[in-house]
N, C-alpha and C positions, 0 to 999 in steps of 0.2 A: 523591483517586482513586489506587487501585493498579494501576500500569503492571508492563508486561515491556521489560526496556532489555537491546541489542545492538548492537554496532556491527559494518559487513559491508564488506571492501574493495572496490569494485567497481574499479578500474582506479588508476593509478600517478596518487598524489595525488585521489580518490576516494573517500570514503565514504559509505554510506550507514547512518543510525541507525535502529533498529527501537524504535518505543514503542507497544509493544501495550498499552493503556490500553479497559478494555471501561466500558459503561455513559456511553460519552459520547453524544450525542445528531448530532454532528457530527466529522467527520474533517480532516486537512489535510495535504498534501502541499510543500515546500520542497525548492528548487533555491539553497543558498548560494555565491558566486563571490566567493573573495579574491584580493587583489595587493596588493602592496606600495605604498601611497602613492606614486602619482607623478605625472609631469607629463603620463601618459595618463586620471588620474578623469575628464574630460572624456570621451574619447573610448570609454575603458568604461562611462561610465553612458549615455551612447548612443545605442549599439551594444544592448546589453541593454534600454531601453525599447524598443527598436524590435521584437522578438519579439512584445511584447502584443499589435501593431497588425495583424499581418496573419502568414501561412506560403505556405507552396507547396498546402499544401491548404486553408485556408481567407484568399481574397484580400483580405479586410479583413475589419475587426474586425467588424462585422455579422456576419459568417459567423461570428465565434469567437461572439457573443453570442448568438447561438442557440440554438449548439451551449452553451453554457451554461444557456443559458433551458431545454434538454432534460435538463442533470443536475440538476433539478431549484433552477436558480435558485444554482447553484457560481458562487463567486467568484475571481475573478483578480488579482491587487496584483503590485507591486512595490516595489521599498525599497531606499533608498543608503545606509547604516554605515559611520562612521570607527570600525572597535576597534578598537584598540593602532594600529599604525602601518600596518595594510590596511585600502584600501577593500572592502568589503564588499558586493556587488549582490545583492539576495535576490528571487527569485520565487514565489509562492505563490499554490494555490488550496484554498478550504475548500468544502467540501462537506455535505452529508448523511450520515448512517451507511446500511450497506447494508441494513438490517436494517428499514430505511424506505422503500426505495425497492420500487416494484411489481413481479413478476411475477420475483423473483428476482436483480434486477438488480444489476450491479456498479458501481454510480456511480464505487468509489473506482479501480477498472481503467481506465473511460474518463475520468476525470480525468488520471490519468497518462500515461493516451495522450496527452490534447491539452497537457498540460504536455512532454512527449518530442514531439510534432512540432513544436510552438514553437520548442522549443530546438535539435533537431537537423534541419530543416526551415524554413529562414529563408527569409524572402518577397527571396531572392536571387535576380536575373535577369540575365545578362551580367556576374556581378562587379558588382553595385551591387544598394541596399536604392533602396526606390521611392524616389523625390526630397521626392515632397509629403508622405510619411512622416516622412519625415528634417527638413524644415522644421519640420513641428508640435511634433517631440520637441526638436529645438534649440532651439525657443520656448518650452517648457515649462520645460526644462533653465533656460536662461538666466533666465525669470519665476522658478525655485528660489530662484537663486543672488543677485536682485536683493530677493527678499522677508525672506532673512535679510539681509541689511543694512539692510532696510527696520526687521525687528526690530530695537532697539538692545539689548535684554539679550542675544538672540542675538550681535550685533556686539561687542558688549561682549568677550563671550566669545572671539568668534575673533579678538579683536583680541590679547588676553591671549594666548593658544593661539602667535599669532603671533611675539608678541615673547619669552614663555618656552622657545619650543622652534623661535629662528632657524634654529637649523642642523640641526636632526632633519625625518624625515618625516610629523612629527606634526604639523606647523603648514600643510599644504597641505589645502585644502579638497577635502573627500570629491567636490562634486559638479564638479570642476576648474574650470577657467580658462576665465574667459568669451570671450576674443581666440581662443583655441585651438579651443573650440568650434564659434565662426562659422564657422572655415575646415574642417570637417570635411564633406569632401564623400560622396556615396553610396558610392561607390568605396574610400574610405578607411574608413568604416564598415563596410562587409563587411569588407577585409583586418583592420581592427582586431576585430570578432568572432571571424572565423576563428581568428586567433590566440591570442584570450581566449580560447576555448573548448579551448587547449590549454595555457596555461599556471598557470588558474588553477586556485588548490586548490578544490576542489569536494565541497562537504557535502550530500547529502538526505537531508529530516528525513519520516518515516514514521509519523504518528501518529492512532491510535487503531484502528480494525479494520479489516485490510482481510486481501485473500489475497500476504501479504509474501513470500512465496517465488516469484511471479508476479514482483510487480514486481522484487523482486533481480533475479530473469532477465531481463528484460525491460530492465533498466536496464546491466547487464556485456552484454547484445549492442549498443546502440545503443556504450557510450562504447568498445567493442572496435576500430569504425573509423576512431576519433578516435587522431593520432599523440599522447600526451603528453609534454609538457614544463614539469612546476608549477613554478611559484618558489618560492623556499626562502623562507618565509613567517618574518620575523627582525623582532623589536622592539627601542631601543634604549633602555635602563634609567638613567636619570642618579640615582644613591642623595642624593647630597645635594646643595643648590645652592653654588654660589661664592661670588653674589654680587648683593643683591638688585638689581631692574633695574626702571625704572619709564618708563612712558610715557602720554601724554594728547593726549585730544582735543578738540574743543568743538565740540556742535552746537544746534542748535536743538530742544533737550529741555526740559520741564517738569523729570524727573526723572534727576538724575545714575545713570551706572552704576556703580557699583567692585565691579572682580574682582581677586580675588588667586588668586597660583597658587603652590603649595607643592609641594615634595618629599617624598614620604613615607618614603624611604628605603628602599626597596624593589628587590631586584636580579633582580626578575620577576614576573609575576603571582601567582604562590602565596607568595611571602615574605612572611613575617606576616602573611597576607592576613587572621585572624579578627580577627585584634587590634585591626587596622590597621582594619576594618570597623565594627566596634565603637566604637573613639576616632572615628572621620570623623561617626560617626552622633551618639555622646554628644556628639561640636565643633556640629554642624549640621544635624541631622535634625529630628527631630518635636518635639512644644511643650515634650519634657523634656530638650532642647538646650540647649546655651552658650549660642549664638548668639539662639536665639528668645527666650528667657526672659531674660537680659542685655541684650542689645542691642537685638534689636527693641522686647520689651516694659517692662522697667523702664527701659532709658537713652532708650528710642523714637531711636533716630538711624536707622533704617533702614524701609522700607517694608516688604520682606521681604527678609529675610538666610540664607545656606545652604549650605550645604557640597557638593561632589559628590565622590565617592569614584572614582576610574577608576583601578581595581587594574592592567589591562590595559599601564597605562602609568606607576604607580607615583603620582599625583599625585592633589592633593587640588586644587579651585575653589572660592574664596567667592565665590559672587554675591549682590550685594546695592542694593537700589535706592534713593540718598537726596538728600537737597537737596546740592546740590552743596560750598558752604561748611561743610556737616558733613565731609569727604573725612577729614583729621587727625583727626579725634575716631572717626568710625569703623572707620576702617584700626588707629590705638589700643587701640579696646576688642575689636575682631574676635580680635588679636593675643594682648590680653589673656586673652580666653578659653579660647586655645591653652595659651599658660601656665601658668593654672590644672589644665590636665588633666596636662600636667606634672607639676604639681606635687601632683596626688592632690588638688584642690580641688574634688571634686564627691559627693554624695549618692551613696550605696548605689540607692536607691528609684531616680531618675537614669539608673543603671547598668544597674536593672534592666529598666527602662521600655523601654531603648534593645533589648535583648536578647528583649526581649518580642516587640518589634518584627518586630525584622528574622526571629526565628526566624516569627511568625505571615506575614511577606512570604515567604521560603522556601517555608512548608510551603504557604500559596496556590495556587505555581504550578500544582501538578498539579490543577487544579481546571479548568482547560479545555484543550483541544489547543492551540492556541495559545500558553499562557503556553507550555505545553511544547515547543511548536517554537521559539520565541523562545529560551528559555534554551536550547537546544542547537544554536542555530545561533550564538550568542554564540562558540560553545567551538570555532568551526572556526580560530582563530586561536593556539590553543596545540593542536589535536589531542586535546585530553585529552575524556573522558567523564565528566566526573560529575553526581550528581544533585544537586537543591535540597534533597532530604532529607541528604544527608552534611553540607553545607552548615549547615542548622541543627543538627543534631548537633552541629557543631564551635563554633559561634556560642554555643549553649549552656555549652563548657567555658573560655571566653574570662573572665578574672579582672582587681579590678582594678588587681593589678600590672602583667597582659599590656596592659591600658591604656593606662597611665602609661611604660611601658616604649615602644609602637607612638610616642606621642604623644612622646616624647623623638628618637625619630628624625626628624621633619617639623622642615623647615627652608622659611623665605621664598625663592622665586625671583623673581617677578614680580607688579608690580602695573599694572594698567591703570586708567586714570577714563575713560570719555565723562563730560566736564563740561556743565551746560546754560549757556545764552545768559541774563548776569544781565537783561540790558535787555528780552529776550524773555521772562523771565519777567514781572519786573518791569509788564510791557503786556499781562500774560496775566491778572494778577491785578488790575490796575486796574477 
């Protein structure tokens, strides 16, 4: 799909992006909200669910579902992102095209309306959000927070997260601290929105047809009465590791976790980022993978094994799921296939497969509103603007010395096991 892409200051730390994209069937409108990793993700994630549920004009969420039921069945979300080292609160509604709707109507205007009274019209009364509001999103919150642990490959993960990056803001959990939580009263939830709503860096994503020049206006008069004061939205880049560092657990699993976490050697998100895209994908991507075709499939020591590329923050994740007394033989051959890329030990065809890939995932996105608001609210944490088409462009001119070259810079940092229970196995299998 062929877009028109703009980006338009509306207020100090404010922007908003223009993707005029015609011939989509459906529109969508995003409100992104960064801060810095802290010991408030609690308290901002919220604060921010608490908008969905109710405003000064419509007193509960009934009244907003209505009012949605009447733009023809528009939808409401919300979403909590760790990129790079900010938490990320995203609100978004999709809609209809106007060009569907009867009697001339502008869906994509009254959407933005009810997304602007949400957020600048909080169901605040006395300095406080409703109480029974406030319990239900603390229950949701907490049910979050308790279901990834419940996952173990998720656990797995943040356990590694943990112990790789002790002393960065990278190891604090997006959706905060569950003790911190509990004591978040109504009172303290307003003060804390109020104040998010002026410090954080603030992206809206504007996509597919509507009347843009409307809403710019409509959006620099609301955040005009708003004092700003953004944080200086900063990541911190470790290029290579010191010293590998390992930690374990044991629980009552069938299947062991092992995650390992590398350094890719990267001094910010765009540093080698094609290259570096490229080697993470040829290490751990798709079935013409190191990892899948090695590991999983000819050595079989793994259930499923794979790489995560988070350029954001310069680091590569194996996760991968195995009997547990495999840990040595797996973490071995995992290693092993890093090496290999090292060392120029892989197939042309391989190289090419991977590049196939990722360019045919690029050029995808503009294929709905959505992928498109997604990749550009990713970008509210470097400020930059670009498209998925530059992107494969450049994925395209990626060689494979820049490979061999990305893949000489990763170094081991940290490995994690959740180990499973032999004896719980052992009576699992009886």
């Amino acid at each position: 799909m062929e877009y028109n892409l703009s980006k338009h200051q509306i207020a100090d730390g404010v922007t908003a992006v223009k993707v005029h994209a015609k011939g989509f069937k459906t529109a969508c409108i995003s409100f992104s909200f960064a801060t810095n990793l802290s010991e408030r993700n609690g308290e901002n994630a919220l604060a921010t669910k608490l908008l969905l549920r109710s405003s000064k004009e419509y007193s509960d969420f009934t009244q907003i579902a209505r009012q949605l039921a009447k733009l023809y069945g528009a939808e409401l979300s919300s979403a909590v992102m760790k990129i790079a080292e900010q938490q990320v609160v995203k609100i978004t509604i999709n809609f209809i095209g106007d060009r569907f709707a009867l009697d001339d109507e502008s869906v994509a205007e009254q959407c933005l309306s009810l997304l602007v009274n949400l957020i600048f019209k909080p169901n605040i009364k006395s300095g406080a959000f409703d109480l029974t509001e406030l319990e239900s999103e603390k229950r949701l919150l907490l049910e979050q927070i308790e279901s990834e642990k419940n996952d173990k490959a998720t656990y797995a993960r943040m356990k590694l997260e943990q112990l790789m990056h002790k002393d960065e803001l990278y190891s604090l959990n997006k959706f905060g601290d569950e003790k911190a939580i509990k004591e978040i009263s109504p009172d303290i939830a307003a003060r804390v929105y109020a104040d998010y709503l002026s410090r954080a860096v603030i992206r809206i994503n504007l996509v597919g047809e509507m009347d843009f020049d409307g809403a710019i206006s409509l959006l620099k008069e609301h955040f005009s009465s708003i004092e700003r004061n953004p944080e200086k939205i900063d990541t911190l880049f470790i290029p290579a590791a010191e010293a590998e560092k390992y930690e374990s657990e044991t629980d009552e699993v069938k299947q062991g976790k092992l995650v390992i976490g590398f350094r890719a050697g990267m001094k910010n998100s765009d540093d080698n980022y094609y290259a570096a895209r490229v080697m993470a994908d040829l290490f751990g991507g798709g079935t013409y993978s190191k990892l899948f075709k090695v590991v999983r499939e000819k050595m079989s020591l793994c259930y499923y094994c794979s790489a995560l590329f988070v350029n954001q923050k310069g680091i590569i994740l194996v996760q991968s799921g195995i009997e547990t007394e495999n840990e040595e033989k797996a973490k071995t051959a995992i290693l092993a296939q890093l090496e290999d890329i090292k060392n120029g030990n892989f197939t042309d065809e391989d190289l090419n497969s991977s590049i196939d890939y990722l360019t045919d995932r690029y050029n995808s996105i503009g294929d709905t509103p959505n992928d498109l608001d997604y990749w550009f609210s990713q970008q509210i944490v470097t400020g930059k603007l670009k498209t998925p088409e530059e992107y494969s462009e450049n994925i395209r001119k990626v060689t494979r010395d820049d490979v061999i070259k990305a893949a000489k810079r990763v170094t081991l940092d940290s490995v994690f096991m959740l180990k499973g229970v032999k004896e719980q196995e052992e009576s699992t299998n009886a």
